[in-house]
C-alpha positions in Angstrom: 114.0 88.3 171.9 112.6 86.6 174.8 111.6 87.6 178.1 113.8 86.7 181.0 111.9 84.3 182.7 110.7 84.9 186.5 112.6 83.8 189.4 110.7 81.1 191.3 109.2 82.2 194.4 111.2 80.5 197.1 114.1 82.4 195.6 112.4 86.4 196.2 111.2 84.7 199.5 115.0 84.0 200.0 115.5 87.1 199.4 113.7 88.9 201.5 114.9 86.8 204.3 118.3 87.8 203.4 117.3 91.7 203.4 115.5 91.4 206.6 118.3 89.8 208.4 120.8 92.4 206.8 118.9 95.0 207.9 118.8 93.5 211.6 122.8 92.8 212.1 123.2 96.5 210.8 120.8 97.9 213.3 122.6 95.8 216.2 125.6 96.8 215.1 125.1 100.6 214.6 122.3 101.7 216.5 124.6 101.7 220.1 126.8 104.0 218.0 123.7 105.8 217.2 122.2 106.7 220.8 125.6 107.2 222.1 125.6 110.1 219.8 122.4 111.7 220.3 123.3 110.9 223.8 126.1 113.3 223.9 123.2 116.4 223.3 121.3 114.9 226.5 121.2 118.0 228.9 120.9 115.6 231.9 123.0 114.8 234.6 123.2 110.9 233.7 123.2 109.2 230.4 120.1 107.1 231.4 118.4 110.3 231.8 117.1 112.2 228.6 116.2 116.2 230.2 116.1 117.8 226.7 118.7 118.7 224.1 121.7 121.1 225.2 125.4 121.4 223.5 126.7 121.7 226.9 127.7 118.2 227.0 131.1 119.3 224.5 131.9 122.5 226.3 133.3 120.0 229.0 136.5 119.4 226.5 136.9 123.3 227.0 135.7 123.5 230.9 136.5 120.5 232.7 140.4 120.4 233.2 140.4 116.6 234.0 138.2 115.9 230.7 140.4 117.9 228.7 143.7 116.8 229.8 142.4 113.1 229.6 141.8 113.9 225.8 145.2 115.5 225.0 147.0 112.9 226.9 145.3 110.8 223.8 145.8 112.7 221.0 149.4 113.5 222.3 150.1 109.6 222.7 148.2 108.5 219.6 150.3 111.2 217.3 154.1 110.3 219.4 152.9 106.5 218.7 151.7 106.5 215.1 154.7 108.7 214.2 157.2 105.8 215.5 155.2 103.8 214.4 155.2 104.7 211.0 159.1 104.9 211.4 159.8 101.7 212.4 157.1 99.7 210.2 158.1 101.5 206.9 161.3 100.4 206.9 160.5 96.8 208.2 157.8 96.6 205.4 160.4 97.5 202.9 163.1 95.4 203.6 160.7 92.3 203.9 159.3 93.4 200.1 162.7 94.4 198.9 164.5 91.7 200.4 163.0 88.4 200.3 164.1 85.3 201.7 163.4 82.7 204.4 163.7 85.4 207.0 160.8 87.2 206.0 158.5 84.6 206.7 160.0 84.0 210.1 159.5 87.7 210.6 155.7 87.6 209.6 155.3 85.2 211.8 156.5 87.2 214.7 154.5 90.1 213.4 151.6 87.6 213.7 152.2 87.0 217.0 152.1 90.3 217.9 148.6 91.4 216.5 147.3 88.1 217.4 148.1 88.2 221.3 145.8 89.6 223.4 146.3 92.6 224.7 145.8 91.6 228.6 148.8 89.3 228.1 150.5 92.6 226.5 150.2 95.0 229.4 150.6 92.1 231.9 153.9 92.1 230.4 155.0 95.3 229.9 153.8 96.3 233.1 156.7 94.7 235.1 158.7 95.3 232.3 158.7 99.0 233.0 159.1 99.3 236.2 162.2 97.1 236.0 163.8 99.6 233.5 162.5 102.5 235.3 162.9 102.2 239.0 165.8 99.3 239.6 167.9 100.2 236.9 167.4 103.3 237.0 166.0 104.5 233.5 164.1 106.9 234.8 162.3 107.6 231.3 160.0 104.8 231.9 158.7 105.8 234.4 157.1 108.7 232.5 153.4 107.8 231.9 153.9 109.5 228.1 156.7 107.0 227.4 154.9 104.3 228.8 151.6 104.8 227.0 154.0 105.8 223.6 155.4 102.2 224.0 152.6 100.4 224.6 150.4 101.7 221.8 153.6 101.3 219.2 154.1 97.8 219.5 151.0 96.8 217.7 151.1 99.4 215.3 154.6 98.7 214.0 152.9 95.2 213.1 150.3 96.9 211.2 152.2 99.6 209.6 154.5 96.7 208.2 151.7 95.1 207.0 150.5 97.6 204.8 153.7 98.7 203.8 154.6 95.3 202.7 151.5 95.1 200.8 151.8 98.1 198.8 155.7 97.6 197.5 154.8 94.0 196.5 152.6 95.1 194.3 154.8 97.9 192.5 157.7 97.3 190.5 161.0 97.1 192.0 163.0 97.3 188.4 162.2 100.9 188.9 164.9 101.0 192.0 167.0 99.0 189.9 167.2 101.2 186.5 167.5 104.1 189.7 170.8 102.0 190.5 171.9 101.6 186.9 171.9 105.2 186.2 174.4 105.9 189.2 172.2 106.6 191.7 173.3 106.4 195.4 171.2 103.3 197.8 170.0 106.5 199.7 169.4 108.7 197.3 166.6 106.1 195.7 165.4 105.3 198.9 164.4 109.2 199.0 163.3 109.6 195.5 162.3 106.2 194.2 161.5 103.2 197.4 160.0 106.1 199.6 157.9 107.9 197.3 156.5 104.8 196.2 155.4 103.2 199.6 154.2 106.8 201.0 150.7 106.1 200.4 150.7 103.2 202.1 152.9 105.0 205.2 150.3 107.8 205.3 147.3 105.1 205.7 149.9 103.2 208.4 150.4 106.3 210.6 146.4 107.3 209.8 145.6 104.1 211.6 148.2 103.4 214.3 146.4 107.0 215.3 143.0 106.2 215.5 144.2 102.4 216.9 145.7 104.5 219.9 142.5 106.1 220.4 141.0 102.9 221.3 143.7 101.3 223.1 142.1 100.8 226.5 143.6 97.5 228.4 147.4 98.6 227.9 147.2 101.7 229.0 145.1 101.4 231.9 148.3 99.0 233.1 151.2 101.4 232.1 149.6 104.5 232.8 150.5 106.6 236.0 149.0 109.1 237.8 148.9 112.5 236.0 148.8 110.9 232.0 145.6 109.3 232.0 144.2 108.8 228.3 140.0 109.3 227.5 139.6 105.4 227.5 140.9 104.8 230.5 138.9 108.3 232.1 136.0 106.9 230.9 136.7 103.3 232.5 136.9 104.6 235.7 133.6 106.6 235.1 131.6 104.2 235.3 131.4 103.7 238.8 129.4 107.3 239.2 127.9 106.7 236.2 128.1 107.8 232.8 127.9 111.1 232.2 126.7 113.4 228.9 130.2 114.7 228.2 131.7 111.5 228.0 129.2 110.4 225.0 129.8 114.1 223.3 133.9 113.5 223.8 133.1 109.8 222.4 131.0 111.4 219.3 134.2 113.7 218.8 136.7 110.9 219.0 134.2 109.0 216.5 134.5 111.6 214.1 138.1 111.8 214.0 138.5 108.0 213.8 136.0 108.4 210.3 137.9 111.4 208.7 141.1 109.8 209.7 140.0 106.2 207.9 138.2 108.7 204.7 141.8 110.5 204.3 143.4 106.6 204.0 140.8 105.8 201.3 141.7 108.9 200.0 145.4 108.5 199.9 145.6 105.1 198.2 142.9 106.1 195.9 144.7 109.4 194.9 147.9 106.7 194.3 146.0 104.9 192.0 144.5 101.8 193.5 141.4 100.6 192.7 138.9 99.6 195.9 140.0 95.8 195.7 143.1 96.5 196.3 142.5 99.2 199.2 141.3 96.9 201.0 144.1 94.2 200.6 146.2 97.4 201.2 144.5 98.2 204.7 144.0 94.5 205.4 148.0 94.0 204.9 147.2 91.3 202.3 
């Protein structure tokens, strides 16, 4: 049996180059994400100032009414938004798997254009779009910062909810809704137990990440937003003309956190369904 024979020495020296420079685009990548944490313990005034460690920082989402109703104006938005969301993209998703045809790919391609435009031209547009509906004819719903911030953070989640939903029913076997429809079965009543169940996986990780995508959404809402519903991004926008303070890093560390546990529980889901990591990640990816 022979030995393997060594690899020549400009290919370790590749190597190493490659590790090194992994190692580098990882650390400039992560290690902002790193001191904003550690940041959020600083017991100073001023980010830019370490004065010792203190949890005082995340008693400001208890203490500070403008800091907590900031935050609840997010998490209120990003649940309203993922649940429509999720409504509106499951059912796009399946009727584009279920029912194919030249329409489909005239629909993706609108999808497209939704994810792909950028989201300055988005709130430019909605912007004058509201007010229009709200104040001259007279819907007086949109001109509720909720609604507005609801509507704003749904549009580019029903794309990605579609996506994914899409992705997942491709991929399954759609004789089983047709031996459903062969034993008497009623259109709804396999929707509910056969189409639904199915695609929920893939609905859970849709509404999982139209949540934490709302989280982020910073641009649109600081143009539909009105006085007295203003999410954490935008809060934390206009704080940077005092200057960055401790509790916005410890609220940015909590916001983090969710944003992980929410992505681990959509790993979780489709991996509890079944699917192997390949095809999570075509799953999330709407491939």
């Amino acid at each position: 049996m022979s030995a393997t024979a060594p690899r020549p020495r400009h290919a370790r020296t590749g190597d190493r180059i490659l590790t090194i420079w992994s190692i580098a685009v990882f650390a400039f990548l992560f290690l902002p994400i790193v001191v904003i944490i550690a940041s959020s313990f600083n017991a100073g005034r001023l980010l830019v100032a370490w004065d010792g460690f203190s949890l005082e920082p995340f008693a400001a989402l208890v203490e500070k009414p403008v800091v907590r109703d900031a935050v609840m104006v997010s998490l209120r938005t990003g649940l309203v938004a993922a649940v429509i969301a999720s409504l509106i993209g499951t059912l796009a998703g399946i009727a584009m798997a279920r029912r194919p045809g030249r329409w489909v790919w005239w629909f993706l391609g609108l999808l497209l254009l939704v994810s792909v435009t950028p989201e300055i031209v988005d709130a430019i547009a909605l912007l004058p779009w509201m007010v229009f509906l709200g104040q001259d004819l007279g819907m007086t719903a949109f001109n509720d910062g909720t609604v507005r911030l609801v509507i704003g953070h749904s549009l580019f989640s029903i794309a990605i909810v579609s996506y994914i939903v899409r992705a997942r029913l491709i991929g399954q076997d759609a004789r089983l809704e047709e031996a459903s429809a062969d034993l008497y079965a009623t259109p709804v009543r396999t929707f509910r137990r056969v189409t639904l169940p199915l695609a929920m996986p893939a609905v859970l990780a849709g509404f999982l990440l139209s949540f934490t995508l709302s989280l982020d959404n910073t641009v649109v809402s600081a143009f539909v937003q009105v006085s007295g519903t203003t999410p954490w991004p935008v809060y934390v926008l206009s704080s940077l003309r005092s200057g960055l303070r401790p509790e916005i890093a410890a609220v940015s560390t909590v916001m983090l956190v969710l944003t992980l546990v929410a992505l681990g529980l959509v790993a979780l889901v489709l991996k509890r369904a079944g699917d192997s990591a390949t095809e999570i990640a075509r799953t999330m990816a709407g491939g």
